[in-house]
DSSP file (Angstrom, degrees, kcal/mol; ACC not computed):
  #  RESIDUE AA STRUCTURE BP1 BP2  ACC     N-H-->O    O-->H-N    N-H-->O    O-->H-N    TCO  KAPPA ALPHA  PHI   PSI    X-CA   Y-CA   Z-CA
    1    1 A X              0   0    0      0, 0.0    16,-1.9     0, 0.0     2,-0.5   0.000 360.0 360.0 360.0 130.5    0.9    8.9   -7.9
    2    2 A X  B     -A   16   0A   0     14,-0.2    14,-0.2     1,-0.2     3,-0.1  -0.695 360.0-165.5 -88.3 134.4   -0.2   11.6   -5.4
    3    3 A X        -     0   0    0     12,-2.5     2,-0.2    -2,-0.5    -1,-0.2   0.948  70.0 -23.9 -71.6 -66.6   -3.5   13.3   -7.0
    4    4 A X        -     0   0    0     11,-0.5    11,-0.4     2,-0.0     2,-0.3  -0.504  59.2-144.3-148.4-149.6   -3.4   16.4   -4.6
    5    5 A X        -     0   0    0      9,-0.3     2,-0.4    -2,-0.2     9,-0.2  -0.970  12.1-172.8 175.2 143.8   -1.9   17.2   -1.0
    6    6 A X  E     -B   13   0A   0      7,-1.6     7,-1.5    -2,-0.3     2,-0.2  -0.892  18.1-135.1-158.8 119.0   -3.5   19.5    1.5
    7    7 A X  E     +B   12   0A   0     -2,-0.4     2,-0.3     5,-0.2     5,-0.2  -0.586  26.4 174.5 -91.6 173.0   -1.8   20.5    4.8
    8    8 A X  E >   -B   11   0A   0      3,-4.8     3,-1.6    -2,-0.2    -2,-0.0  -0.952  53.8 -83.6-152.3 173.4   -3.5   20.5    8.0
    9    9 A X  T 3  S+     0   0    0     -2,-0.3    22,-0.1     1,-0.3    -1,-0.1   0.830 130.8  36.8 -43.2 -44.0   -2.6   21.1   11.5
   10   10 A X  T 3  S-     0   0    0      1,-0.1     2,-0.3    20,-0.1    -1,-0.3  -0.261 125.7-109.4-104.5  35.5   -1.3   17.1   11.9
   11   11 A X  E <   +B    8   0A   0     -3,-1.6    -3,-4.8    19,-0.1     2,-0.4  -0.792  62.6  12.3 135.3-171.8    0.0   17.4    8.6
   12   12 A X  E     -BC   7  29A   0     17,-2.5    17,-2.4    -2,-0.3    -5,-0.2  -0.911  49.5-149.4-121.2 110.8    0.2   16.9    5.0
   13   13 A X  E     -BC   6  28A   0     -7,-1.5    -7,-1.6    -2,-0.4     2,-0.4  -0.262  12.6-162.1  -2.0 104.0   -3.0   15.1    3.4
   14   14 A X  E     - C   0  27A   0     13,-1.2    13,-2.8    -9,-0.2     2,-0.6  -0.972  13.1-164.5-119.1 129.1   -2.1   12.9    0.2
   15   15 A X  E     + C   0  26A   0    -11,-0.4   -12,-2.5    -2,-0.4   -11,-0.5  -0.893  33.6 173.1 -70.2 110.3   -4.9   11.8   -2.3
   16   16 A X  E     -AC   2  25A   0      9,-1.1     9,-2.3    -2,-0.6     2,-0.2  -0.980  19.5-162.5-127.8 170.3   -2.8    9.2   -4.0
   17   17 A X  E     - C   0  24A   0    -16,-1.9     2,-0.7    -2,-0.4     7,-0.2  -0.929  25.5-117.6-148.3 131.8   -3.7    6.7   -6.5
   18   18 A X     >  -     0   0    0      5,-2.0     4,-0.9    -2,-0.2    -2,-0.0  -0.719  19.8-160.0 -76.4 124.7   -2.2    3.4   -7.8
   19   19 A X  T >4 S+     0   0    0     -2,-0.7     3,-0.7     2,-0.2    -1,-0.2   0.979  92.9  48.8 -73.2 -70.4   -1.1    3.8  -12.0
   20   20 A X  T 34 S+     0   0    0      1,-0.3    -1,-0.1     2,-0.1    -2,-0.0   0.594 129.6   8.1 -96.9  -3.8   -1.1    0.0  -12.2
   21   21 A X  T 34 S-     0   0    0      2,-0.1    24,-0.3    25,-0.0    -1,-0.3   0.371  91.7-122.2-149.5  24.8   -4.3   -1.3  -10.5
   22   22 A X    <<  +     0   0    0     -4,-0.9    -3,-0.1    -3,-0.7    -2,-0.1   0.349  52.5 154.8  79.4   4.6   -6.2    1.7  -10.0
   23   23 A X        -     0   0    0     21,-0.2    -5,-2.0    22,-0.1    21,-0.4  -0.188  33.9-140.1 -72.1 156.4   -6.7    1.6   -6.3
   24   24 A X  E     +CD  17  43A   0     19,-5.0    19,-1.0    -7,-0.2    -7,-0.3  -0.994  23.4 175.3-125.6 125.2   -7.3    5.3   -4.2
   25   25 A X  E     -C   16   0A   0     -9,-2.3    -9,-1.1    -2,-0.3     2,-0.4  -0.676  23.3-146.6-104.5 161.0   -5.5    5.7   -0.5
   26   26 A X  E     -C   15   0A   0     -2,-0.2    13,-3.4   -11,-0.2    14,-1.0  -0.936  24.7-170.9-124.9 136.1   -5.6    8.6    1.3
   27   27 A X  E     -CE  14  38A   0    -13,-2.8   -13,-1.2    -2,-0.4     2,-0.7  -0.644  15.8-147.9-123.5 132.6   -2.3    9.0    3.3
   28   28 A X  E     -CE  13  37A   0      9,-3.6     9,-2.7    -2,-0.3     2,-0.4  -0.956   5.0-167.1-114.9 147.0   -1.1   11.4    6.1
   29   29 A X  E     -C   12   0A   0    -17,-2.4   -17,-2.5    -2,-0.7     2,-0.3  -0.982  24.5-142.8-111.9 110.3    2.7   12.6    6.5
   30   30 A X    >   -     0   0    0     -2,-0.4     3,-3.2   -19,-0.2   -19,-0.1  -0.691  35.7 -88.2 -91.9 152.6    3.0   14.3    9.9
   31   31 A X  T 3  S+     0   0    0     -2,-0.3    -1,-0.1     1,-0.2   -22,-0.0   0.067 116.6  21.2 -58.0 127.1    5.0   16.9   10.2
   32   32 A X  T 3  S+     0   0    0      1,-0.3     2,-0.6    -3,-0.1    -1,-0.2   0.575  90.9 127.0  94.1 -16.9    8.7   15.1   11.0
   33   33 A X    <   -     0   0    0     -3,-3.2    -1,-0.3     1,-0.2     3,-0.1  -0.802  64.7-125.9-124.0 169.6    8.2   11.6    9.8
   34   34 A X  S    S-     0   0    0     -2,-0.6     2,-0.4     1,-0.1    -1,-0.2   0.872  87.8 -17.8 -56.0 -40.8   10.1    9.5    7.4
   35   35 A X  S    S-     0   0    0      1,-0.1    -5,-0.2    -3,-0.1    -1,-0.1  -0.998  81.5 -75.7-162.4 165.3    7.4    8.9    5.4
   36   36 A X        -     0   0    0     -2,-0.4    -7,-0.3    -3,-0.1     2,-0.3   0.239  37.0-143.4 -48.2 167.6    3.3    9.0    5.2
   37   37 A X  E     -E   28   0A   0     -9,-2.7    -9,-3.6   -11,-0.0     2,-0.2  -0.928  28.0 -99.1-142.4 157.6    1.0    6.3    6.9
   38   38 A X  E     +E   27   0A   0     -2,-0.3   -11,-0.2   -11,-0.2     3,-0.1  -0.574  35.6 175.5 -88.1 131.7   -2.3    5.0    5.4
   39   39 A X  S    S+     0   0    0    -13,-3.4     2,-0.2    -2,-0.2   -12,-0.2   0.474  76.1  54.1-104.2 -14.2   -5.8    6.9    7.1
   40   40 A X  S    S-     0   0    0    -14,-1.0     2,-0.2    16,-0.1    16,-0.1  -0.738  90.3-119.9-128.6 158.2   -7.8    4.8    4.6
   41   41 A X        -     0   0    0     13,-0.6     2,-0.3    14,-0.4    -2,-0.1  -0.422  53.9-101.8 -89.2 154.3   -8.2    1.1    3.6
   42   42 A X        -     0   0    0     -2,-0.2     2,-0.3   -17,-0.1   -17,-0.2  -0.556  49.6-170.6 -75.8 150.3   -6.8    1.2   -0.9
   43   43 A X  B     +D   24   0A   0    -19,-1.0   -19,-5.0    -2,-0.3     2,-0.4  -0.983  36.1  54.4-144.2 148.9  -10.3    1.0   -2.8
   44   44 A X    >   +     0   0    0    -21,-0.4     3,-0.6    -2,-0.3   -21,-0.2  -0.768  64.3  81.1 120.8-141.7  -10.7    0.5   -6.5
   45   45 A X  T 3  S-     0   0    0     -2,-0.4   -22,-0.1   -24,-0.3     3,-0.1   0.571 119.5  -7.0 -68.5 102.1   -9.5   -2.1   -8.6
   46   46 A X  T 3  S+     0   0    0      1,-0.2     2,-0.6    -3,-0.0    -1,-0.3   0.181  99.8 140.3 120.5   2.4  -11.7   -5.1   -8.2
   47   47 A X    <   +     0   0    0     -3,-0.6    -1,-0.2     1,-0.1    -2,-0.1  -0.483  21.0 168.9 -93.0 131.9  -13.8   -3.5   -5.3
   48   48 A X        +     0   0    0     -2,-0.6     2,-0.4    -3,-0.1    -1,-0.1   0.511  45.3  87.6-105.6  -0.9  -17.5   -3.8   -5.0
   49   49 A X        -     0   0    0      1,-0.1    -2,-0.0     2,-0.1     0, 0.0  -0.950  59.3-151.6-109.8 152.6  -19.2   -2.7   -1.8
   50   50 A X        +     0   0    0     -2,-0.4     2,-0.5     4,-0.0    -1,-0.1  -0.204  49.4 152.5-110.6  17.3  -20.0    1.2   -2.2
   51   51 A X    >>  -     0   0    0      1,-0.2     3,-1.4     2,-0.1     4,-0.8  -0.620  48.5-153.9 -54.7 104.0  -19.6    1.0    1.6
   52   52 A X  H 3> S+     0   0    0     -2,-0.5     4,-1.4     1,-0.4     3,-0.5   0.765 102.1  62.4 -60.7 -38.3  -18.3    4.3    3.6
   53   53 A X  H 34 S+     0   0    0      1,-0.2    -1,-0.4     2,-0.2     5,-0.1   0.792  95.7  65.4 -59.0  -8.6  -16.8    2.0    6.4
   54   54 A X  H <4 S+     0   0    0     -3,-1.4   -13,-0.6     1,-0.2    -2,-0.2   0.944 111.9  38.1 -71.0 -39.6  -14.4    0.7    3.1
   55   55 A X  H  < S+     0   0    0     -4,-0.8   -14,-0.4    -3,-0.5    -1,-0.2   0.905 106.0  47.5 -70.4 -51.8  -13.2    4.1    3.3
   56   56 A X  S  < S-     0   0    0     -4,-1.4     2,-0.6   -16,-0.1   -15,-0.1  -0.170  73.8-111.7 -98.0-170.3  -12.6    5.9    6.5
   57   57 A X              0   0    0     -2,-0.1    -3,-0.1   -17,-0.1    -2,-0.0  -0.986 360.0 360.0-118.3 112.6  -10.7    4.6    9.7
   58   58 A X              0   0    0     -2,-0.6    -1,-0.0    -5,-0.1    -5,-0.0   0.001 360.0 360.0   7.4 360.0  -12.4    4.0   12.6
């Protein structure tokens, strides 16, 4: 389920979130492709380190 959406210059932003295991992605769709690619690793359901590398992308 997408939470929110935000464009930006390289795109549109998606907060989305898994309904069945609770997990959080955050996704870009540039402008022209078929469909979004993952900027973030999923986090939540069953995840334990409160780490900031867990989140972002290199």
């Amino acid at each position: 389920m997408t939470r929110s959406r935000h464009r930006t210059i390289d795109g549109t932003l998606l907060y989305v979130h898994c309904v069945g295991c609770g997990a959080q992605r955050v996704d870009l769709h540039a402008a022209g492709a078929a469909a979004p690619t993952a900027l973030s690793r999923a986090l939540g359901a069953g995840e334990t380190t409160g780490s900031a590398e867990a989140v972002s992308r290199p």
